[in-house]
Every structure is written in structure tokens, then in C-alpha cells.
C-alpha positions as CSV (number, residue, x, y, z in Angstrom):
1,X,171.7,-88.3,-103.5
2,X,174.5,-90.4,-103.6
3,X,178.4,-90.4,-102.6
4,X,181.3,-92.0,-104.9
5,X,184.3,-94.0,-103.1
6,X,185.3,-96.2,-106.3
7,X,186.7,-93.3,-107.9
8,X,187.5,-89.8,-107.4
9,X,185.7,-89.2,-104.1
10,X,182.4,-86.8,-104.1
11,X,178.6,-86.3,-104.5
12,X,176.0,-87.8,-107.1
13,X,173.0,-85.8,-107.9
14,X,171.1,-87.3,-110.6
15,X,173.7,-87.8,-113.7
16,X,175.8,-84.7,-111.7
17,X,178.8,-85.4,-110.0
18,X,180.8,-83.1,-107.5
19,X,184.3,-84.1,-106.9
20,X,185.1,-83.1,-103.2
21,X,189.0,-81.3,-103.7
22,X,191.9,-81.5,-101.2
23,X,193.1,-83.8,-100.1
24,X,192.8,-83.6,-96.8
25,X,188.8,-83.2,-97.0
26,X,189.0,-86.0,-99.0
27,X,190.6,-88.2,-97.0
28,X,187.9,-86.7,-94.1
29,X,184.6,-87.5,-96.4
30,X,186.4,-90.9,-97.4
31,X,186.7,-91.9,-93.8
32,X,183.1,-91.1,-92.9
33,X,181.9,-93.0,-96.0
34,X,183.7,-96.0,-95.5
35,X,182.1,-95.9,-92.3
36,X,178.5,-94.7,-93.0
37,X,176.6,-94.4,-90.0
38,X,179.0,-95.9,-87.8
39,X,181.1,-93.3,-85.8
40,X,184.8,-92.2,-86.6
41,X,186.9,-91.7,-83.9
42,X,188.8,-88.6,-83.7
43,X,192.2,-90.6,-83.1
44,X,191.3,-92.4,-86.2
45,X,191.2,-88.9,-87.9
46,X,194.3,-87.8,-86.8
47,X,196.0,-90.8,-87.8
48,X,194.6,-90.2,-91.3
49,X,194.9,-86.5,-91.8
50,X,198.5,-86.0,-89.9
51,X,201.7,-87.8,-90.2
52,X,202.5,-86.8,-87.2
53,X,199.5,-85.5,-84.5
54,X,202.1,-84.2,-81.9
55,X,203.3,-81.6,-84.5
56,X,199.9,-79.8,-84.7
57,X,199.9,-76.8,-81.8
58,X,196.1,-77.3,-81.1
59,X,195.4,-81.0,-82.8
60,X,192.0,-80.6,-81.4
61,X,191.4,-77.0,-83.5
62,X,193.1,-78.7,-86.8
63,X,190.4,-81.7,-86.8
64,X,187.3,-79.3,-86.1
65,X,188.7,-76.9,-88.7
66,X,189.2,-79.5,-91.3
67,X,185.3,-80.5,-90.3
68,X,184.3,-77.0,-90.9
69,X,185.2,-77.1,-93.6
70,X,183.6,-80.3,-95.2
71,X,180.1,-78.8,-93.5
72,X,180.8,-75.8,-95.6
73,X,180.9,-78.2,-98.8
74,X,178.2,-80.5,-98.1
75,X,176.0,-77.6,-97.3
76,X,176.5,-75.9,-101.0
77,X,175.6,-79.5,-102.5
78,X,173.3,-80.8,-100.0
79,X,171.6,-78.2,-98.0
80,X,171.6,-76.8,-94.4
81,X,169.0,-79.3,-92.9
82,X,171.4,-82.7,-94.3
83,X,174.4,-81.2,-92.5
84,X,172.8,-80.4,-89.3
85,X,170.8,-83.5,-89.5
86,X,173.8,-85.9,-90.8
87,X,177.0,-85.0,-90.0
88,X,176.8,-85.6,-86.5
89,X,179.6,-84.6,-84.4
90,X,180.1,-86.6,-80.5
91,X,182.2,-86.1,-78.0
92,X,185.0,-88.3,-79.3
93,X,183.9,-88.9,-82.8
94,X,182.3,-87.9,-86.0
95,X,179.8,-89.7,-87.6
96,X,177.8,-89.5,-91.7
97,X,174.9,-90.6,-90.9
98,X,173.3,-91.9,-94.4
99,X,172.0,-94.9,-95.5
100,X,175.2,-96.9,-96.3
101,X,173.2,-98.4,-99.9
102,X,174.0,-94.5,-100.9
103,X,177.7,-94.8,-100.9
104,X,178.9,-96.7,-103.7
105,X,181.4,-99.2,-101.3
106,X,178.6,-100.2,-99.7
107,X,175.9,-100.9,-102.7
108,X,179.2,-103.2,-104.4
109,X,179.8,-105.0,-101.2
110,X,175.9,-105.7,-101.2
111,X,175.5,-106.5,-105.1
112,X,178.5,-108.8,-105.1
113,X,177.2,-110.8,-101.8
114,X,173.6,-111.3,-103.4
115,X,175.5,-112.5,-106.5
116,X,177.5,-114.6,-105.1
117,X,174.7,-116.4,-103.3
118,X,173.0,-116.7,-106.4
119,X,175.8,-118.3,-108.3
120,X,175.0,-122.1,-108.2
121,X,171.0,-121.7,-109.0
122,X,171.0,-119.0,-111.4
123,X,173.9,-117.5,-112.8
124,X,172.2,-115.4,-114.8
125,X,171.0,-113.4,-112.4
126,X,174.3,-113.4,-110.3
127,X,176.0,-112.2,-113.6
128,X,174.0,-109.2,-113.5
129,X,173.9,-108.5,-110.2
130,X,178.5,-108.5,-110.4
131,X,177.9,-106.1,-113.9
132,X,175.9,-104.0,-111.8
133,X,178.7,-103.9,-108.8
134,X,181.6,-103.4,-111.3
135,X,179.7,-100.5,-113.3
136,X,179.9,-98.6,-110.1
137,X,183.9,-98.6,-110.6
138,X,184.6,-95.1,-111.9
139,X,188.8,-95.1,-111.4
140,X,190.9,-96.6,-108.5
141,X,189.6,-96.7,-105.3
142,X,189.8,-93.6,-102.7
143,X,191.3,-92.0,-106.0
144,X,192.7,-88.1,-104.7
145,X,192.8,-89.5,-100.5
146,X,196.0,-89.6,-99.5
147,X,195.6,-90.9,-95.6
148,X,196.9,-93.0,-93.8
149,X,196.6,-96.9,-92.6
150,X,193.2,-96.9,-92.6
151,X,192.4,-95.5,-96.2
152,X,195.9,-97.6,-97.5
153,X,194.5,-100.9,-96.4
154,X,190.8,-100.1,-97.6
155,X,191.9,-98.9,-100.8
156,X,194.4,-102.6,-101.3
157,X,191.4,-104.2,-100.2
158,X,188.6,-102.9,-102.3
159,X,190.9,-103.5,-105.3
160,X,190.9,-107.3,-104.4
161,X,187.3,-107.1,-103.9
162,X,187.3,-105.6,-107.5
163,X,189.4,-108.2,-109.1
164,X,187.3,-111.5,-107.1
165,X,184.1,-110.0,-108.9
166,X,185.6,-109.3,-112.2
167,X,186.5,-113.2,-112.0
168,X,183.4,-114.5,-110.6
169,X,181.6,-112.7,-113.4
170,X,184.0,-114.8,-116.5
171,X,183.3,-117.5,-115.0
172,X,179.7,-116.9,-115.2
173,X,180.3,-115.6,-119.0
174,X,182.2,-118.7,-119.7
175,X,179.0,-120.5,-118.2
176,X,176.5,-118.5,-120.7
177,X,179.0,-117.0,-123.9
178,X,181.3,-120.0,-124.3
179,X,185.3,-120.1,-123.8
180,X,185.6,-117.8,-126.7
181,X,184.0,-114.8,-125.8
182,X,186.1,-114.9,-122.6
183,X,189.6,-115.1,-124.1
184,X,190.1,-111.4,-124.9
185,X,189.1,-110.0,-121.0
186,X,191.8,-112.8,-119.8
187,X,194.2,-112.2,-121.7
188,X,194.2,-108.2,-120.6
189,X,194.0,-109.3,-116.9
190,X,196.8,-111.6,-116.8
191,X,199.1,-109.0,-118.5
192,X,197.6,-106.5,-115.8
193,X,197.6,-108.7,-112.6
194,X,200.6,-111.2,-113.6
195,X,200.4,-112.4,-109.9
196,X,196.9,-113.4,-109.9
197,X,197.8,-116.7,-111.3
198,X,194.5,-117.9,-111.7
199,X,193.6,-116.0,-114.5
200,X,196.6,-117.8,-116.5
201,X,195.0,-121.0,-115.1
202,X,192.0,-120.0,-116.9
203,X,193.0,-118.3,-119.9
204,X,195.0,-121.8,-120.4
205,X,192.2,-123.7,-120.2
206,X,189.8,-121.5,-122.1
207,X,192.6,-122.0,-124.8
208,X,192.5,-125.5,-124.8
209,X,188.8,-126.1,-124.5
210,X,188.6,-124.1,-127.5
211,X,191.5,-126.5,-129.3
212,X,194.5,-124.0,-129.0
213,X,196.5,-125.9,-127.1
214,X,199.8,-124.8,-128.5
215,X,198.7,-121.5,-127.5
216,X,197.9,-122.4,-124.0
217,X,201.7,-123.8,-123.3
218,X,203.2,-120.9,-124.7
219,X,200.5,-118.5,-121.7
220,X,202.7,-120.9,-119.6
221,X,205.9,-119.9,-120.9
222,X,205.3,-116.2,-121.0
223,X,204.0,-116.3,-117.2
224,X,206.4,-118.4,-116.5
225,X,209.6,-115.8,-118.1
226,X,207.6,-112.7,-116.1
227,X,207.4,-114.0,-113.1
228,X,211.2,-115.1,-112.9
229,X,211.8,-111.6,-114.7
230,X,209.7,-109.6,-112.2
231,X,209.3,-111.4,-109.4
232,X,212.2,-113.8,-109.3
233,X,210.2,-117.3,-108.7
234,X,208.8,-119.6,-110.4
235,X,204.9,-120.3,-111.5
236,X,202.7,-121.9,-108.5
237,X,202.3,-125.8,-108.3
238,X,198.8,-125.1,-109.3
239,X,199.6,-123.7,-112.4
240,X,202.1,-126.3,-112.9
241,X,199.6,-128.6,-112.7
242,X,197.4,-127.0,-114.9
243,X,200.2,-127.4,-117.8
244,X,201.0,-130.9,-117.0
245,X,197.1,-131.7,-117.5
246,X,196.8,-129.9,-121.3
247,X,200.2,-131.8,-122.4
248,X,198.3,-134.7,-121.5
249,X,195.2,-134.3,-122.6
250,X,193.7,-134.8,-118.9
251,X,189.8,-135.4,-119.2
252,X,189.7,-133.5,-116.0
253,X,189.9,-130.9,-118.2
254,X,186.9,-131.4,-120.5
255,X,186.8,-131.8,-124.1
256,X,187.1,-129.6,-127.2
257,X,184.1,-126.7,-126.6
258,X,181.5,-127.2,-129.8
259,X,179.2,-124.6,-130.9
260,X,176.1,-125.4,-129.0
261,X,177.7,-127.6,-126.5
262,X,176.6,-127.2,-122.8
263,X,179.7,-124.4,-121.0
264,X,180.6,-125.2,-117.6
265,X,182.5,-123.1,-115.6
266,X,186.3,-123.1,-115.4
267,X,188.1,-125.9,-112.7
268,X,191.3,-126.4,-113.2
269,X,192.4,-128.2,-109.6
270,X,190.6,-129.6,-106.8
């Protein structure tokens, strides 16, 4: 058994998933998995659950009502014994007591930290490890929660932990497939994420590794007119950097990518 944060939030069982509906027992179960087996104070659960706690008549009667409820759900999926056993209620906090590897969050955090360990003495097996972590990725983050603080910042910050492992894995395929084969993903992350301006650094340099270095100026120009457009400033020294070093041909750079030729990954500044 198995619960889903990265993506709508619920239970696994086998290749069967139960979505967990309301949001309100959402944001309840999300709370207590982002947490597993550490305890969630009930303050913390009236911050999440109500805008406002001093509106409720009985705060204390809403909170063990909303809990009533998620025992009432767990106990169709999982059984009498796991919610008696698990969901372990204290005076001033609730706590899910599972094995935090059974929560999805958890098993990413750990794949993408064995990975990244990995990365300088075998990158193929760090690779894996980030496919594996980004598989898990079934829609946004906390999808159908609609808390507070708490859930807002997790859910901004798992997506940044999303994004860092979906570019630590190109640069591990640039290290294995080649420039080439890494074009494509860039070009549909930079049009998604036009502030990560890494990704532009790359795809540039992917471009002109592979000789297309007319095509890596104009990535330039077309960051550069979004990014005034949207955003009203203009491209990071970094990336201005980056441009200055393909109009002259830096060797800091590297040289045309031939088929066969040895990959490295993609530096583009100190």
C-alpha cells in the first residue's frame, strides 16, 4: 500500500488508485503525508483547513469531525486494524504513522538524493535513479488541496524539486545520448519555465555544440523579447555571457559534437 502526493492526492493498491475527494480531507491526508510519521499539530490544521479558526463555534469539534471522517475513508481502503494502528491521534496533534518510502514525496526526495550522489562516478545509474523519481510525477503537486501556508509553500517547493531533477537528468542524457537527443526536452522547458534561464543557457549551447549556431543567437533573442515582454527585464549576465562566448567561438565552450565523440556535460559559466 502506497499514498500519492505528486498528483491528485489518494491511495495505491497494486496498479489501483483511490483518489481521496474534498477538499478539505485532502488537504487533512496531504498534511499527514507530507509529514509521515512525524506529528501534525492541531494549530497547524486549523491554519490549513480554515481561513479563519475564530469563525468556527467549536474549532475543536470541526478538526475531530474533519478526522472522522478521513478514518471513515482509510478504513474502506485500508482496513480497521491500519486506522487504529496508524492514524494516531495525541493530545495536541495527529500523526500517519507509515513508513515515509510509502508516500510518493518521500520515495522522490530519496531517489533524487541517491542520484545526485551518484552523479560524478556513474551517471548512468544516477540517470535512472532521477527517471525513477520523475515517473512518480502523476500531475501537479498537492493537485485538489487547497490549504493554506503550509500546503502553498510545499506545493512551490516540490515543483522546484521537480524542475532541479528534470535538469540533472539532461545533463546526464547529454553525458550518454549526445547534444541532439537533448534539444527537443529543452526547447519545451524553456517555453514552459521562461524564467529558469538555465535551460536557454543550455539549449544554446546544445545548439552550438551541434553547429547551429545561428540558431543558438536567435534562443537569445526570443528569451531575450519574452522576458522584456513578460517580465519587463532583461536576460541575466550569465546568459549574456553565454551569447558573447558562441559569437566568439569561446573554446570554453567545446567544439563541434561528432558522432562518436566523447559528451560532457553542459557548463556554460564558472
Amino acid at each position: 500500500m502506497e499514498f500519492r502526493v505528486l498528483g491528485s492526492i489518494g491511495i495505491i493498491d497494486g496498479t489501483r488508485f483511490t483518489a481521496i475527494q474534498g477538499a478539505r480531507q485532502c488537504t487533512l491526508l496531504a498534511l499527514l503525508l507530507l509529514n509521515a510519521g512525524h506529528p501534525v499539530t492541531k494549530d497547524q490544521f486549523f491554519e490549513e483547513l480554515w481561513e479563519d479558526e475564530t469563525a468556527l463555534a467549536r474549532p475543536a469539534n470541526a478538526l475531530q469531525a474533519q478526522v472522522a471522517r478521513l478514518r471513515k475513508v482509510l478504513r474502506a481502503e485500508l482496513g480497521d486494524e491500519f486506522v487504529s494502528r496508524r492514524l494516531i491521534t495525541r493530545p495536541s496533534s495527529y500523526v500517519l504513522d507509515v513508513d515515509p518510502l510509502d508516500v510518493d514525496v518521500h520515495r522522490f526526495a530519496s531517489l533524487t538524493g541517491r542520484a545526485r550522489v551518484l552523479t560524478g562516478r556513474d551517471p548512468e545509474v544516477a540517470r535512472g535513479l532521477l527517471k525513477q523519481a520523475l515517473e512518480l510525477w502523476q500531475g501537479p503537486a498537492l493537485q485538489g488541496v487547497t490549504g493554506g501556508p503550509i500546503c502553498q509553500s510545499a506545493r512551490a517547493q516540490l515543483e522546484e524539486d521537480r524542475l532541479r531533477a528534470v535538469e540533472d537528468r539532461i545533463q546526464l542524457d547529454i553525458v550518454t545520448d549526445g547534444h541532439a537527443q537533448a534539444v527537443g526536452e529543452l526547447r519545451k522547458l524553456a517555453f514552459l519555465a521562461p524564467w529558469r534561464e538555465k535551460l536557454f543557457e543550455w539549449l544554446m549551447v546544445c545548439l552550438y555544440r551541434l553547429g547551429r549556431q545561428a540558431e543558438a543567437v536567435q534562443t537569445y533573442n526570443q528569451l531575450r523579447a519574452r522576458l522584456v515582454e513578460e517580465f519587463g527585464m532583461e536576460p541575466s549576465p550569465s546568459v549574456k555571457k553565454c551569447l558573447l562566448a558562441i559569437l566568439n567561438q569561446d573554446p570554453v565552450l567545446g567544439g563541434v559534437e561528432r558522432h562518436g565523440a566523447a559528451r560532457t556535460p553542459v557548463r556554460t559559466s564558472a
